[in-house]
C-alpha positions in Angstrom: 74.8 92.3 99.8 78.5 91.1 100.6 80.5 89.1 99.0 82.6 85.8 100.8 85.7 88.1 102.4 88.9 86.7 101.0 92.2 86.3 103.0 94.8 88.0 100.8 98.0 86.2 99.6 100.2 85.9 96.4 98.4 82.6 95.6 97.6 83.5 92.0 94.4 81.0 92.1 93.2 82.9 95.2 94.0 85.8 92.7 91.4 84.8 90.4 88.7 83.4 92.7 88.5 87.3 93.7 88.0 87.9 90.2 85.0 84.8 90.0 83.5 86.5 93.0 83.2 90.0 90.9 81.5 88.1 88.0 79.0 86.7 90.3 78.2 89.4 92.3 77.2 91.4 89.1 75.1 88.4 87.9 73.6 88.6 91.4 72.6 92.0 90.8 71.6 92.4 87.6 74.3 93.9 85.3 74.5 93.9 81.9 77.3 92.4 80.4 78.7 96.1 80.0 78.5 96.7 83.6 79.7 93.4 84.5 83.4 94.0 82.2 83.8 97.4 84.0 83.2 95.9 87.3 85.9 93.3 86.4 88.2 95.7 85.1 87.8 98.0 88.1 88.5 94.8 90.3 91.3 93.6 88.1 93.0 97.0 88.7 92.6 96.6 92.8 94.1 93.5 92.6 96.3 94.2 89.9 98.4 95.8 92.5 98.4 93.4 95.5 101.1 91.2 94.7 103.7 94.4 95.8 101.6 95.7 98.5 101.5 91.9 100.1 105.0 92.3 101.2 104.4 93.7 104.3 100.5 93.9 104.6 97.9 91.3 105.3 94.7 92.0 104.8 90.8 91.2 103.5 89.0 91.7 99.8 85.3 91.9 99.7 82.6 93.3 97.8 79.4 95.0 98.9 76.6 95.7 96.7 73.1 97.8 96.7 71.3 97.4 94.2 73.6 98.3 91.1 75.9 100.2 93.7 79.1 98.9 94.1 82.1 98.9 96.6 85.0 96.9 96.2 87.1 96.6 99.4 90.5 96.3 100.4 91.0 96.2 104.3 94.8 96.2 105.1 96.9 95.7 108.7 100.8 95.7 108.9 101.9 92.7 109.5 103.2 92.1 113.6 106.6 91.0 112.0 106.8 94.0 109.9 105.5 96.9 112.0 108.0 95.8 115.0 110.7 96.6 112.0 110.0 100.1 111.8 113.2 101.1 109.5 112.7 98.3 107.1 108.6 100.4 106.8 110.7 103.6 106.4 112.8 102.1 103.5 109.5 101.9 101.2 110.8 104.9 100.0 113.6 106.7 101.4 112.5 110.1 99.5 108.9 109.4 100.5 107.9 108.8 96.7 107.7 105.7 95.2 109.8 106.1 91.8 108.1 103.1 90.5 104.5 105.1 90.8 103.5 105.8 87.4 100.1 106.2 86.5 97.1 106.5 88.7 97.2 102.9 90.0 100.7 103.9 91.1 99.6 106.6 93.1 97.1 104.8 94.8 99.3 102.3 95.4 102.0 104.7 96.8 99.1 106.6 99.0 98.3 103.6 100.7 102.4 103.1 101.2 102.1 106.5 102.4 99.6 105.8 104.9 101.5 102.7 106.0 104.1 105.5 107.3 102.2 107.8 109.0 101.6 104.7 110.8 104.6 104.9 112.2 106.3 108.1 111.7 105.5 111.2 113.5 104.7 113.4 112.7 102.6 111.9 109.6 104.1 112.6 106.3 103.0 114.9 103.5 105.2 115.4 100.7 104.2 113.9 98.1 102.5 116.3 95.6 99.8 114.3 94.3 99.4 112.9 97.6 98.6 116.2 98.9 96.3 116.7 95.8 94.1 114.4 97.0 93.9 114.8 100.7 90.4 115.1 101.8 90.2 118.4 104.4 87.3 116.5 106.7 88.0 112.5 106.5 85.4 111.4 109.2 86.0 108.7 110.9 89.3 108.0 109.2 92.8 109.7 110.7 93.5 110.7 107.5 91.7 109.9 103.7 93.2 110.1 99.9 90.4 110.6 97.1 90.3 110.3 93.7 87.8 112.4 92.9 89.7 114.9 95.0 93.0 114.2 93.5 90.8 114.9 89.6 89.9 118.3 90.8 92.8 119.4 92.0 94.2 117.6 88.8 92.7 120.1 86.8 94.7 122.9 87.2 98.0 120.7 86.2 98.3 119.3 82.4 100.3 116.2 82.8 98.7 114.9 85.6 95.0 115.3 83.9 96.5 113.8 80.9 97.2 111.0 82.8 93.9 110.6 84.2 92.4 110.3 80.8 94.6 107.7 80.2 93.5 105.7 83.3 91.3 103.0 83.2 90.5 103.1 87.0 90.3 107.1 86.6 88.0 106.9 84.1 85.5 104.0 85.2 85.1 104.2 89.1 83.0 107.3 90.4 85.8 107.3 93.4 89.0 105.6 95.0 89.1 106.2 98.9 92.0 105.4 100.7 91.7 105.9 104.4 93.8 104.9 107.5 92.4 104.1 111.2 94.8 103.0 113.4 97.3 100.6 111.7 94.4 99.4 109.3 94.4 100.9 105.8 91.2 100.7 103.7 91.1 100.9 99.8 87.3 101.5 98.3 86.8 101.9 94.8 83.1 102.6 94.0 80.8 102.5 91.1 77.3 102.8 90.7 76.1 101.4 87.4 72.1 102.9 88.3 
């Protein structure tokens, strides 16, 4: 099953119809109420960071759903405005870390920004240490992909970032974050599969 696709904006009643939609499409496939918090928290998360990320993106949320499987779905493009400013892109970060990125959702958040600038940079950039620790060698279809569960195992090895994957909510609920970048379209999946 998938959910009604939702335009992305700052309208914080659009905001919270995405979170509506969650509710309903764990009612539509039979979770417990357990299930159905985690499935909002794991939305509220994604979403959680969009107001930042809307700057200079436009993009789609969705869900899609088999059986008690679940993929929630952010599909971002730059903006035509923004990508034909290519230094105001560059400026995300002038270090090529986002200070501000603390946390997991912080990293995701900067991995997509990352991805946004291999966009238009080349050669694409890798300097970000956790962004490296998450790189996935073989990312398919995608020209480049940033895991979660990729980022955990290298995590291992390296106290304070472990430590701060326990302390995630997102880390510690979704079986995997993907974020992936074809062409100037960035994807964010976070699945979870409740069976």
């Amino acid at each position: 099953m998938k959910t009604d696709v939702f335009e992305l904006t700052n309208d914080t009643q659009e905001l919270e119809t995405m979170l509506s939609e969650t509710e309903k499409a764990a009612v539509y496939n039979g979770l417990d109420k357990k299930q159905s918090i985690r499935l909002r928290l794991l939305a509220e998360e994604l979403i959680g960071m969009l107001p930042e990320l809307l700057e200079y993106i436009k993009g789609q949320f969705w869900i899609e759903s088999k059986g008690k499987a679940f993929e929630l779905h952010i599909s971002a493009t730059l903006d035509d405005m923004f990508a034909a400013d290519r230094e105001k892109l560059l400026s995300i970060s002038t270090s090529g870390e986002n200070a501000a990125a603390k946390g997991v959702m912080g990293k995701i958040r900067s991995a997509f920004e990352i991805m946004l600038k291999e966009y238009v940079t080349t050669p694409p950039v890798y300097y970000n240490e956790f962004y490296s620790m998450g790189l996935v060698p073989d990312p398919m279809y995608y020209y480049s992909i940033w895991s979660l569960e990729q980022y955990k195992e290298a995590a291992k090895a390296n106290l304070d970032a472990w430590d701060e994957l326990e302390k995630s909510i997102i880390a510690n609920l979704a079986d995997d974050v993907i974020v992936g970048i074809k062409g100037k379209q960035v994807d964010i999946i976070v699945k979870k599969d409740f069976a």
